[in-house]
Structure formats: C-alpha cells, structure tokens
LUMMAR-487592 format. One record per residue: x, y, z of N, C-alpha, C, O in turn. Coordinates in nm, 2 decimals. Layout:
<recs>
REC neast nnorth nup caeast canorth caup ceast cnorth cup oeast onorth oup
REC X Y Z X Y Z X Y Z X Y Z .
...
</recs>
This chain:
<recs>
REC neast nnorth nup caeast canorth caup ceast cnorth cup oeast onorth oup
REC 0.09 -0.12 0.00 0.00 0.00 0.00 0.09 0.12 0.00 0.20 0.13 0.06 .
REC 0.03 0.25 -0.09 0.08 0.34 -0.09 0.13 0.45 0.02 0.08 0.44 0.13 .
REC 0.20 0.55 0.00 0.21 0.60 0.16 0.28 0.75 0.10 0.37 0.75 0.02 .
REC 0.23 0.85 0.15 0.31 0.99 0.16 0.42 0.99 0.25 0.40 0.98 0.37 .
REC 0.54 1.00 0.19 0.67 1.05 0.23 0.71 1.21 0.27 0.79 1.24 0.36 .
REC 0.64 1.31 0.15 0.69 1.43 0.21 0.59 1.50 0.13 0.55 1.46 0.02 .
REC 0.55 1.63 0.21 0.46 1.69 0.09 0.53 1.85 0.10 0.57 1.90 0.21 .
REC 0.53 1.90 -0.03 0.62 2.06 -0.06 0.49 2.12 -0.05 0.38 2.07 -0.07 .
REC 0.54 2.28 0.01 0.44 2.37 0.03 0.47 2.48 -0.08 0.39 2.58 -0.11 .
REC 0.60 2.45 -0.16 0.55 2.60 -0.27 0.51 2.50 -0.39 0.57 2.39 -0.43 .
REC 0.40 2.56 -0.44 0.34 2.54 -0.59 0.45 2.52 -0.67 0.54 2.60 -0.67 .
REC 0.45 2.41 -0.75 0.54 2.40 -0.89 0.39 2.40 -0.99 0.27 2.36 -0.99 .
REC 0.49 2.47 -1.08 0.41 2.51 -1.17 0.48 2.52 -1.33 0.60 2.53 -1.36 .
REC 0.34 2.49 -1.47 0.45 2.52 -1.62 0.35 2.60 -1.66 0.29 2.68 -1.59 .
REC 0.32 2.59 -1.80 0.20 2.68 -1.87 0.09 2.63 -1.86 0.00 2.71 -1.89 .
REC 0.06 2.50 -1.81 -0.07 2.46 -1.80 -0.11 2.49 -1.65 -0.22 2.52 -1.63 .
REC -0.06 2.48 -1.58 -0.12 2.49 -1.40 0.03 2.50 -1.35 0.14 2.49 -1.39 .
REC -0.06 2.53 -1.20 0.00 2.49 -1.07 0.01 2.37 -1.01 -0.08 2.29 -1.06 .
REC 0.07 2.33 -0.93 0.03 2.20 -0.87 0.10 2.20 -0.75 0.20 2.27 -0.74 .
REC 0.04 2.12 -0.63 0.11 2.11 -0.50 0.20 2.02 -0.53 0.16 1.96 -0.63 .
REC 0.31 1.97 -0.48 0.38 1.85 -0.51 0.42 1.74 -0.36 0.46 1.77 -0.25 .
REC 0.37 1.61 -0.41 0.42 1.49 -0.27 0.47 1.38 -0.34 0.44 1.32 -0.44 .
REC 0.57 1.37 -0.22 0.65 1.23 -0.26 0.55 1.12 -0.21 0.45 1.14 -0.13 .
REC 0.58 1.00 -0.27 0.50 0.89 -0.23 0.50 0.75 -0.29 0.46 0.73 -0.41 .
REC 0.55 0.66 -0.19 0.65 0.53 -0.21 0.58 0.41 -0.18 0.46 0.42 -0.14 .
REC 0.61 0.35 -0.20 0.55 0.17 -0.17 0.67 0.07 -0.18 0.78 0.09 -0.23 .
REC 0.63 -0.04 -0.13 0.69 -0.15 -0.15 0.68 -0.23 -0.28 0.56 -0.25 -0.32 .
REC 0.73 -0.26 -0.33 0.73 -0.33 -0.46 0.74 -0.45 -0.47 0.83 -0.51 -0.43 .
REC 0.62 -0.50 -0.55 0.67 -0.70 -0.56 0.81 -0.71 -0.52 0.84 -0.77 -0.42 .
REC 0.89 -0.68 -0.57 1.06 -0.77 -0.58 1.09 -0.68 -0.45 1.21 -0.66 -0.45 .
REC 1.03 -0.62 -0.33 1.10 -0.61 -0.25 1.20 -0.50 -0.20 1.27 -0.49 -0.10 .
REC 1.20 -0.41 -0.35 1.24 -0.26 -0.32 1.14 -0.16 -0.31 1.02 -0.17 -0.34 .
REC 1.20 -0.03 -0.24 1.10 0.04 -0.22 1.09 0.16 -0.32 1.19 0.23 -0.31 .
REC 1.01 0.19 -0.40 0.97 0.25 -0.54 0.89 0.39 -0.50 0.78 0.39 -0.43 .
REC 0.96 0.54 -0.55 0.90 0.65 -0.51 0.85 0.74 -0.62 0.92 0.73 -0.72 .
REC 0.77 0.80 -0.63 0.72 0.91 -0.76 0.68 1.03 -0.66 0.68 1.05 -0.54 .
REC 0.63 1.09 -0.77 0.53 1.20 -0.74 0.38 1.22 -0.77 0.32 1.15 -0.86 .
REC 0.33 1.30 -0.71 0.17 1.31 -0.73 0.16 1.46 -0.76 0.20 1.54 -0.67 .
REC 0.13 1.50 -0.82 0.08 1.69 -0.84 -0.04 1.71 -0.84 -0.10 1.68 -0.95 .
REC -0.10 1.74 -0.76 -0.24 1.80 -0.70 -0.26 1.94 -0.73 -0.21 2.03 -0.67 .
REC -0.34 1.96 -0.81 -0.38 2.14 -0.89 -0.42 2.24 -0.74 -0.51 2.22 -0.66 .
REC -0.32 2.35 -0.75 -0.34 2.44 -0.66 -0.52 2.49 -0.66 -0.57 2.50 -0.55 .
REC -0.60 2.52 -0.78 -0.74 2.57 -0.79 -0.82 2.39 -0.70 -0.94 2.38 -0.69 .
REC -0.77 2.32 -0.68 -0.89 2.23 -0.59 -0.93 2.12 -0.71 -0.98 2.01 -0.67 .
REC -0.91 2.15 -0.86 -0.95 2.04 -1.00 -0.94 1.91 -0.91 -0.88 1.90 -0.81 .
REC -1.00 1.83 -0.99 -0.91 1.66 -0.95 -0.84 1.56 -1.05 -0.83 1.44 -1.05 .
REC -0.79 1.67 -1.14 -0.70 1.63 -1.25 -0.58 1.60 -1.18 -0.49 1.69 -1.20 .
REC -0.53 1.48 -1.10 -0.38 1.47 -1.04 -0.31 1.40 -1.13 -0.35 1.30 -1.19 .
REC -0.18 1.47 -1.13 -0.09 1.40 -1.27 0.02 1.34 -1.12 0.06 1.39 -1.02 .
REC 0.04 1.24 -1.18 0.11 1.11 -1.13 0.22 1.08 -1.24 0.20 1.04 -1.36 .
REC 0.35 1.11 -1.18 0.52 1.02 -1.23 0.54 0.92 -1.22 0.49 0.86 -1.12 .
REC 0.62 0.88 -1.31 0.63 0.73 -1.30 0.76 0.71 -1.19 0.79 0.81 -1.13 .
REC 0.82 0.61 -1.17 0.90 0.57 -1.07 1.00 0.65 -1.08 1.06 0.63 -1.18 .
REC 1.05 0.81 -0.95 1.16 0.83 -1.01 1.28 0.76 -0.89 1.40 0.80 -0.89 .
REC 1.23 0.68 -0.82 1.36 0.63 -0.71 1.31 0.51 -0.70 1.19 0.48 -0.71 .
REC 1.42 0.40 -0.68 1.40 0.27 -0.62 1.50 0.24 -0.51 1.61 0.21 -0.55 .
REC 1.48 0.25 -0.41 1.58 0.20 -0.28 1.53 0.06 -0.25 1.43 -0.01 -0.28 .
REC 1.66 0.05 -0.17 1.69 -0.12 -0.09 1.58 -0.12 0.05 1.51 -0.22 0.07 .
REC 1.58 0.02 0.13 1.54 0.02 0.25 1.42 0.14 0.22 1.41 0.22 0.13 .
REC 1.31 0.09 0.34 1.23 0.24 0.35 1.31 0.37 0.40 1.32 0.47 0.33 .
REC 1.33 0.36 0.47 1.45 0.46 0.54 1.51 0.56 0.41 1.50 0.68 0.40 .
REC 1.56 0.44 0.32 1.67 0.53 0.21 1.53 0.60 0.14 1.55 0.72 0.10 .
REC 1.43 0.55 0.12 1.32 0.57 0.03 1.28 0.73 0.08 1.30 0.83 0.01 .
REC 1.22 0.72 0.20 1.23 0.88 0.25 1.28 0.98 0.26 1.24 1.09 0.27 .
REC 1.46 0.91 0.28 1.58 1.01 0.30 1.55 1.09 0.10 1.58 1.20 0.05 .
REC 1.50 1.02 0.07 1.52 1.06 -0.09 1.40 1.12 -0.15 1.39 1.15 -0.27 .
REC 1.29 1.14 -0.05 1.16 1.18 -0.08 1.20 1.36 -0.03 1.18 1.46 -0.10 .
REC 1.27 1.35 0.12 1.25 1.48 0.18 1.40 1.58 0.14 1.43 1.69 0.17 .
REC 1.47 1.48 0.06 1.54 1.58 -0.02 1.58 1.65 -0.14 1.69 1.70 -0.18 .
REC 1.39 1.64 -0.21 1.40 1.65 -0.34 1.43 1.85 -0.33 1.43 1.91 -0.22 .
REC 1.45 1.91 -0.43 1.43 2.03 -0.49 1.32 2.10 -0.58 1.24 2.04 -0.66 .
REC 1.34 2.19 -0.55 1.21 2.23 -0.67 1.24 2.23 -0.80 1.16 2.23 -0.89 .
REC 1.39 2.23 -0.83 1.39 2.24 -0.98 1.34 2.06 -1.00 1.27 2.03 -1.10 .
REC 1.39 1.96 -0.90 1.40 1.86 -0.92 1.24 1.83 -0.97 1.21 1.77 -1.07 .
REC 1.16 1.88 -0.87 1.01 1.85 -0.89 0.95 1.94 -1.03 0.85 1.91 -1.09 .
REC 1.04 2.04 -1.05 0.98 2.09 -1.18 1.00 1.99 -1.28 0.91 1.94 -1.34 .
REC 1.10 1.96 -1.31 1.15 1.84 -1.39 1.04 1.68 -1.43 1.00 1.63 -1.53 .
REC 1.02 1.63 -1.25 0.92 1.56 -1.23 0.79 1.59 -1.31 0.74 1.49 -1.36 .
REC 0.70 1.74 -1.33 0.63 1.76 -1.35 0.64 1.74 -1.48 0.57 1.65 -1.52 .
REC 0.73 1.82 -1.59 0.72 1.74 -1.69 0.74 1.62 -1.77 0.71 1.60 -1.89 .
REC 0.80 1.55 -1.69 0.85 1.42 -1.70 0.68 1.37 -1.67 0.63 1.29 -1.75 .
REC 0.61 1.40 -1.59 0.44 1.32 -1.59 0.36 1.34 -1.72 0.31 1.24 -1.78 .
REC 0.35 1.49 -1.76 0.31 1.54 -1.86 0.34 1.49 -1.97 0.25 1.48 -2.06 .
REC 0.52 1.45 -2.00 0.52 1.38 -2.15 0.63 1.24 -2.10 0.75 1.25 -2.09 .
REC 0.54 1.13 -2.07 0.60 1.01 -2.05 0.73 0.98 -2.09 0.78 1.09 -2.14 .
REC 0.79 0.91 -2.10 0.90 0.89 -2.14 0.85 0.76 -2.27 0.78 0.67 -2.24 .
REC 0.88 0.77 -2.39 0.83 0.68 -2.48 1.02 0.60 -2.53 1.13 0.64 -2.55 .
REC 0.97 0.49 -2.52 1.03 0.36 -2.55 0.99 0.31 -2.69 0.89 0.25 -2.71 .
REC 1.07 0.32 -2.76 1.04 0.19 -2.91 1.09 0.09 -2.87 1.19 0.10 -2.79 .
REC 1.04 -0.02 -2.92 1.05 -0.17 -2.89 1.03 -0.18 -3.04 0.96 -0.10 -3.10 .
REC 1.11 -0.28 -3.11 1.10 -0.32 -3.23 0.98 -0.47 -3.21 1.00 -0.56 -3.12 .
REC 0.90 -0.47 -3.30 0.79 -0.56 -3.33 0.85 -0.68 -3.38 0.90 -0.68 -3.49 .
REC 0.86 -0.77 -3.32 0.92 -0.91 -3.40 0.81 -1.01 -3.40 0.76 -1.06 -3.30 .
REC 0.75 -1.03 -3.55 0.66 -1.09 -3.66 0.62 -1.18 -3.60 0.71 -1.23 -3.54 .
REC 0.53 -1.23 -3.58 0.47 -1.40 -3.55 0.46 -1.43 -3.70 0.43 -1.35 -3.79 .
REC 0.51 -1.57 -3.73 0.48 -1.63 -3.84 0.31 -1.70 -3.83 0.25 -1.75 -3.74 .
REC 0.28 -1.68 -3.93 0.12 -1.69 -3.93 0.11 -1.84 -3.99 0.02 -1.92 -3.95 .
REC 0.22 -1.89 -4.08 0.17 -2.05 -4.09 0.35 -2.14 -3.99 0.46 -2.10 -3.96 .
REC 0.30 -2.26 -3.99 0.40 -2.31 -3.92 0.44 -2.42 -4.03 0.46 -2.53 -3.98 .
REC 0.45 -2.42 -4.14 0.49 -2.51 -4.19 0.47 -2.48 -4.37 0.36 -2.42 -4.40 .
REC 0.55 -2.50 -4.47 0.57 -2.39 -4.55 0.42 -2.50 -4.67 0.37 -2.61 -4.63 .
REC 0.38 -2.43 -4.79 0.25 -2.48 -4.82 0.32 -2.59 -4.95 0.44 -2.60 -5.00 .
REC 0.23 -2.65 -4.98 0.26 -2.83 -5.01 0.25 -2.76 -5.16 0.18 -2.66 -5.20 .
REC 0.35 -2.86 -5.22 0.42 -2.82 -5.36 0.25 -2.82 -5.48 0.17 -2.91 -5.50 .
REC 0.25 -2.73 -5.51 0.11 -2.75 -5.61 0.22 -2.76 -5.76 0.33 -2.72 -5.79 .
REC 0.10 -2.85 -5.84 0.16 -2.90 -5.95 0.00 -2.87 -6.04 -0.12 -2.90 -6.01 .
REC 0.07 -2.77 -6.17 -0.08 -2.74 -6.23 -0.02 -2.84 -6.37 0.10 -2.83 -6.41 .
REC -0.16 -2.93 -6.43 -0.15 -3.01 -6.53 -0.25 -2.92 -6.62 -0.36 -2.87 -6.59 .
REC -0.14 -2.89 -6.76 -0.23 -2.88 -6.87 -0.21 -2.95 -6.96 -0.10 -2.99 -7.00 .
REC -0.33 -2.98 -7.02 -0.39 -3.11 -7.15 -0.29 -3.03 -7.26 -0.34 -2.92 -7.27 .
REC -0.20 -3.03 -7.32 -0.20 -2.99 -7.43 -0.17 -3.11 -7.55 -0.10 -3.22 -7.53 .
REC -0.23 -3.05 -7.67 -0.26 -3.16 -7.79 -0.17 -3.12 -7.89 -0.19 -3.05 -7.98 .
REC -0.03 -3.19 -7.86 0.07 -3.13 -7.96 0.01 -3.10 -8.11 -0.10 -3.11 -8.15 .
REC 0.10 -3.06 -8.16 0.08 -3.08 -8.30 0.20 -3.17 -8.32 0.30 -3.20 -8.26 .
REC 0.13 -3.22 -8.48 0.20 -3.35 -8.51 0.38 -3.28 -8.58 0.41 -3.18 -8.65 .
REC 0.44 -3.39 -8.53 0.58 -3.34 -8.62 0.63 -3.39 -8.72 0.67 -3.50 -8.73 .
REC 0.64 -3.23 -8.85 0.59 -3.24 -8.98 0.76 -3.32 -9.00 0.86 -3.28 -8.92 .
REC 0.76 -3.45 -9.15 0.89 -3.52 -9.20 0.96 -3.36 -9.22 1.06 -3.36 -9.15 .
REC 0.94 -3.24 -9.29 1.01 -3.15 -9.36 0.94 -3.06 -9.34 0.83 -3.06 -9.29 .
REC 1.02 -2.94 -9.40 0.96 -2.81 -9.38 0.92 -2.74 -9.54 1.00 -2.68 -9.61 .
REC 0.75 -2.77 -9.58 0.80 -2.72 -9.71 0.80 -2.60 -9.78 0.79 -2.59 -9.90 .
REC 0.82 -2.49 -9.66 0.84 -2.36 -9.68 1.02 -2.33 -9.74 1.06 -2.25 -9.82 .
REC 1.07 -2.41 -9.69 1.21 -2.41 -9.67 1.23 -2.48 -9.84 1.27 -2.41 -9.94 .
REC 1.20 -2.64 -9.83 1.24 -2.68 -9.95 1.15 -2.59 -10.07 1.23 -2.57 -10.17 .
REC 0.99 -2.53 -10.09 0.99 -2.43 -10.18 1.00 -2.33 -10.25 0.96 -2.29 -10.36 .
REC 1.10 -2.26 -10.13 1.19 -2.18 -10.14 1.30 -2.18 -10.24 1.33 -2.08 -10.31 .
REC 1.36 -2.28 -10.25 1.49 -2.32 -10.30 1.39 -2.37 -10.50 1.41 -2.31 -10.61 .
REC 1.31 -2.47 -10.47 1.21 -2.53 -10.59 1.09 -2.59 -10.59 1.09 -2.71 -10.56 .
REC 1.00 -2.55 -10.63 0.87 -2.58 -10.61 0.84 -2.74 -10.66 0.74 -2.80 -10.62 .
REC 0.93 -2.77 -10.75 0.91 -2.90 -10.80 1.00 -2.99 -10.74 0.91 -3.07 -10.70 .
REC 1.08 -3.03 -10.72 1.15 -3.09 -10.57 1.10 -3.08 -10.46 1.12 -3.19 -10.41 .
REC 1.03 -3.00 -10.38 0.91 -3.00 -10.31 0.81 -3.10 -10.30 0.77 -3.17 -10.21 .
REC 0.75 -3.08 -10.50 0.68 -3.15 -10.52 0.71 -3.33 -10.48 0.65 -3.42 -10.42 .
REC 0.83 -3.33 -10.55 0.87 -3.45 -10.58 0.89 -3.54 -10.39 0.85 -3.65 -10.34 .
REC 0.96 -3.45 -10.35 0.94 -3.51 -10.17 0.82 -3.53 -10.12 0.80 -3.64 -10.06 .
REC 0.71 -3.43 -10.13 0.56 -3.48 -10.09 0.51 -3.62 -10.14 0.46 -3.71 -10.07 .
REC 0.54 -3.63 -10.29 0.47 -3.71 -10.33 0.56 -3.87 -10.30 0.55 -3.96 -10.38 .
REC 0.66 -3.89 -10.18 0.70 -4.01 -10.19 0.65 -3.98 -10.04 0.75 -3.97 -9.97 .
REC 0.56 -3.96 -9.97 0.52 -3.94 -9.87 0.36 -3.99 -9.85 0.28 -3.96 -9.93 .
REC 0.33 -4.09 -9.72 0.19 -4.16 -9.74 0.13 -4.01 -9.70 0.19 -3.91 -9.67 .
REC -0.04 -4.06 -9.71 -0.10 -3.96 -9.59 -0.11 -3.92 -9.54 -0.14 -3.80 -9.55 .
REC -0.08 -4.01 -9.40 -0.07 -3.98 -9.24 0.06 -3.82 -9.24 0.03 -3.71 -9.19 .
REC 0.21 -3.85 -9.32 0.27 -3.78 -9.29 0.21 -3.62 -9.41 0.25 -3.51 -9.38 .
REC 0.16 -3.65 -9.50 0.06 -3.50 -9.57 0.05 -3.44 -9.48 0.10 -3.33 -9.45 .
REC -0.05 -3.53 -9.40 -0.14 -3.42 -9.33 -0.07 -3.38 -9.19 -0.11 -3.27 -9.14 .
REC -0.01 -3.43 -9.14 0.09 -3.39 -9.06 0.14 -3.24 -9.08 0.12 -3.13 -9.02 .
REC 0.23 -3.27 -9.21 0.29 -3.13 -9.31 0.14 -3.02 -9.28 0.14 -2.92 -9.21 .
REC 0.06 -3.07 -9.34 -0.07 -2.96 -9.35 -0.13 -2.90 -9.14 -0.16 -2.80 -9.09 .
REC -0.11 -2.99 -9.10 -0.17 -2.94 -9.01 -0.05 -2.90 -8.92 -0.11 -2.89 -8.81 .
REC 0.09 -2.85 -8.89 0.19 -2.83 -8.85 0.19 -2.69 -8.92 0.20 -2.60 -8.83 .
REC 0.18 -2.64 -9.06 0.21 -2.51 -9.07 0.07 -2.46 -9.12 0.05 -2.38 -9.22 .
REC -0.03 -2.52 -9.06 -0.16 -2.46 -9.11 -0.16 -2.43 -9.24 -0.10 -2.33 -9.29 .
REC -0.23 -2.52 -9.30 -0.18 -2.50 -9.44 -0.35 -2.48 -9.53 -0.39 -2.41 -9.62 .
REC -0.40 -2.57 -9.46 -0.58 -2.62 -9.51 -0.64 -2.50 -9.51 -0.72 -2.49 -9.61 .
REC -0.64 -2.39 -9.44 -0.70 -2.28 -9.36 -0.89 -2.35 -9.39 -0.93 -2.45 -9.34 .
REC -0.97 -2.28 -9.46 -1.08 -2.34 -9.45 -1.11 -2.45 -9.48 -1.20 -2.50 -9.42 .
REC -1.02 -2.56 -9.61 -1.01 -2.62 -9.70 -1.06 -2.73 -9.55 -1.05 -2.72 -9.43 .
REC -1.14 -2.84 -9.66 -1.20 -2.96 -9.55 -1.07 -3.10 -9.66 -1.08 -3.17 -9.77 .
REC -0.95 -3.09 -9.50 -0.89 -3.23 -9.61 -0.91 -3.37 -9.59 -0.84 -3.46 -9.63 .
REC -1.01 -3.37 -9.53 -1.05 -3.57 -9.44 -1.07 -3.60 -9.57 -1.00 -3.70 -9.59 .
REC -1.16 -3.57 -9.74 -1.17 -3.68 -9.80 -1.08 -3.66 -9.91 -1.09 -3.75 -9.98 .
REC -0.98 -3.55 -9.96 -0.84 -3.56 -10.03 -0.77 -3.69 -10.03 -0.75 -3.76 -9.93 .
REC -0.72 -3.73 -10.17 -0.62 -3.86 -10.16 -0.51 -3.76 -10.16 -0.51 -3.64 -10.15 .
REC -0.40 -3.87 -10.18 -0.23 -3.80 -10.16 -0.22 -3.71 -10.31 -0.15 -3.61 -10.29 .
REC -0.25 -3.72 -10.41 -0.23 -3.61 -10.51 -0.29 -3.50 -10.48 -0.21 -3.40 -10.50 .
REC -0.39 -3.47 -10.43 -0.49 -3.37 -10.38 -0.43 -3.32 -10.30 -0.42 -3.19 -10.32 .
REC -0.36 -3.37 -10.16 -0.29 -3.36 -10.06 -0.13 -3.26 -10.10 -0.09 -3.16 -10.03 .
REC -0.08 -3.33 -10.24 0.02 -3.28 -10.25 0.02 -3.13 -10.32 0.10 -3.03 -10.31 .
REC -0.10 -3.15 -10.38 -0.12 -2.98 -10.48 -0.15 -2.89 -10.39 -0.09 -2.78 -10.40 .
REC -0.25 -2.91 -10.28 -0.29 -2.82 -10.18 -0.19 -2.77 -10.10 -0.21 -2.66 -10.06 .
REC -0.09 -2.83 -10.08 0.06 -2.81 -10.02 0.12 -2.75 -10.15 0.09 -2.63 -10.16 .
REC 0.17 -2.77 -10.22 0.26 -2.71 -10.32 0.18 -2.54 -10.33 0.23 -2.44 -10.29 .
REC 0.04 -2.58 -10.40 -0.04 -2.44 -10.45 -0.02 -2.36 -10.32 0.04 -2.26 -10.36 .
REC -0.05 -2.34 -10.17 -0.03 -2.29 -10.04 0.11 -2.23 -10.03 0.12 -2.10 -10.02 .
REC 0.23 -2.32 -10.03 0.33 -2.27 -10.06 0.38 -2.18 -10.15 0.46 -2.09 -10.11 .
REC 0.36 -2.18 -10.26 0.34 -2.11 -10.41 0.33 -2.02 -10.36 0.44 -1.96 -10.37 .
REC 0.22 -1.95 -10.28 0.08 -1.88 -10.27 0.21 -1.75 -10.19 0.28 -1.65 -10.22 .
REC 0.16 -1.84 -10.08 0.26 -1.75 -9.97 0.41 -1.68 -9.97 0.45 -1.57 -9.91 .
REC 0.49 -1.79 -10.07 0.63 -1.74 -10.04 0.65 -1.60 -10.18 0.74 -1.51 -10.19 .
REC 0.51 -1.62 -10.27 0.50 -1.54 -10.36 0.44 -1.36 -10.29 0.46 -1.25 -10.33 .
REC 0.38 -1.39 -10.20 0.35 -1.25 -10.10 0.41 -1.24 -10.02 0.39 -1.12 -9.98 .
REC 0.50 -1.29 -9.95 0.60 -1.24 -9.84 0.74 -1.22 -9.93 0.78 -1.30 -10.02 .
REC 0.82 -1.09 -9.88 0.93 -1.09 -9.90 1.04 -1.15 -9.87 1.06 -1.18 -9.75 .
REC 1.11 -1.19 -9.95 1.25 -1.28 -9.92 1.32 -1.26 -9.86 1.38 -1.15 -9.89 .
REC 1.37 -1.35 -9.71 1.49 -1.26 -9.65 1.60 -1.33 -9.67 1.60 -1.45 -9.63 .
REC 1.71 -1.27 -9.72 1.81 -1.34 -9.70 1.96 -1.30 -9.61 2.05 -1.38 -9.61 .
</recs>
C-alpha cells in the first residue's frame, strides 16, 4: 500500500497549471522500495498528474531520505516528466502466421501437340517448287497431313476426303501462294 513520504508547500508550476507536489513510495513486488510524485492542482480540480518511478531503494529509510530531499527544480522536472511520459520503441518481431511452409502445387495442362511435320515445305519451296513436289509425293498420308496441319496450311479447306495427289497440290499451291507474297529474306 501506498504512503506519503513528504509533501512541498511551494506550488510548482508550467503553462498549464500549478500543482502542490508529494512524494510517495510503496513497497514493490521484488521487495524494493519505489517513489514518484503526485501533483495536486493548486485551484482544488481533481486532474492529479502522477510520475512514474523516479527512485528505487533497498530500505524504507533510504526511500524517505530521498523523498524529503527533493528540490524544486527537481520536482519541476518531475512535472514534466508526468506530462510527457518517457516513450520507449520496442521493435515488433513478426509471429509467423503458418507453421509449416505450403505443399508443392503441380498445375497439369492437357495440351494436344501438333504433329511433327517429315520436312519443312516452306524451306524446300523456297529453293524449288518441283522438288518439293517431288518429296511430298513419296510421302503416305498420315505424314501429308501432318505437313498440313503443323504449318496450317488447309485454312478453311476440308482435307479428311483428299487422296495424296490432292494432298500434294494443296501443299505445293499454299506454298506457291505464300512465299510469292511475303518478301525474301536473305
């Protein structure tokens, strides 16, 4: 329990008020004895501004010796020491929010290769349109349409009922077509 050690009879005072000033100590859990101040407004208010600990002694004894020999500049000091706390930063150290890091995700996409064409007959029509020819046509089917559907060649054209001659002009004529509107780079 708390207890008055000494009380001052001249007013300390700043821009905001006056105040009477008292020492006043207790015993403290761990057994030392812990002193501040109280400032009680000279007009009668009951705004009392209260310091935080400015003494800690071993003995009560020392506690009072240190109450009844404060000063006024000492207690002016006190006063604003109530008024603007003493502020401490403490750096914030993070709680991690998961305990265990998240499970390997694996995303699957379907994709529908395209088929991979024997030749390129952009490349060989380039050089001759009839050697082109002549390579398509020792070529079954399966590998035509391969060619055709690798460099988009059909555009609207419907080739499911084409045989391999039909197959081969539609490729030759496409090639023709194209490398005659695009510029040559060499």
């Amino acid at each position: 329990m708390a207890e008055a050690l000494a009380s001052f009879a001249n007013p300390v005072g700043d821009q905001l008020g006056s105040y009477y000033a008292r020492a006043v100590g207790r015993l403290a859990p761990d057994n030392m004895w812990e002193g501040w101040i109280e400032f009680v407004p000279v007009d009668g208010g009951s705004d009392v501004l209260v310091s935080g600990i400015e003494s800690r002694q071993p003995e009560h004894q020392h506690l009072v010796y240190w109450a009844t020999g404060l000063t006024h500049v000492y207690l002016e000091g006190a006063l604003s020491r109530a008024r603007k706390p003493h502020t401490v930063r403490v750096p914030v150290i993070d709680e991690p929010i998961s305990d265990r890091p998240a499970a390997r995700r694996v995303v699957v996409e379907r994709v529908i290769p395209k088929p991979e064409p024997v030749l390129d007959p952009f490349e060989i029509g380039e050089r001759n349109l009839d050697i082109l020819r002549q390579e398509l046509k020792a070529l079954n089917r399966p590998r035509l349409l391969n060619i055709i559907s690798a460099f988009d060649l059909a555009g609207d054209t419907d080739v499911t009922n084409m045989n391999e001659a039909e197959l081969v002009g539609l490729i030759v004529g496409v090639v023709e077509t194209r490398l005659s509107t695009t510029p040559r780079q060499r």
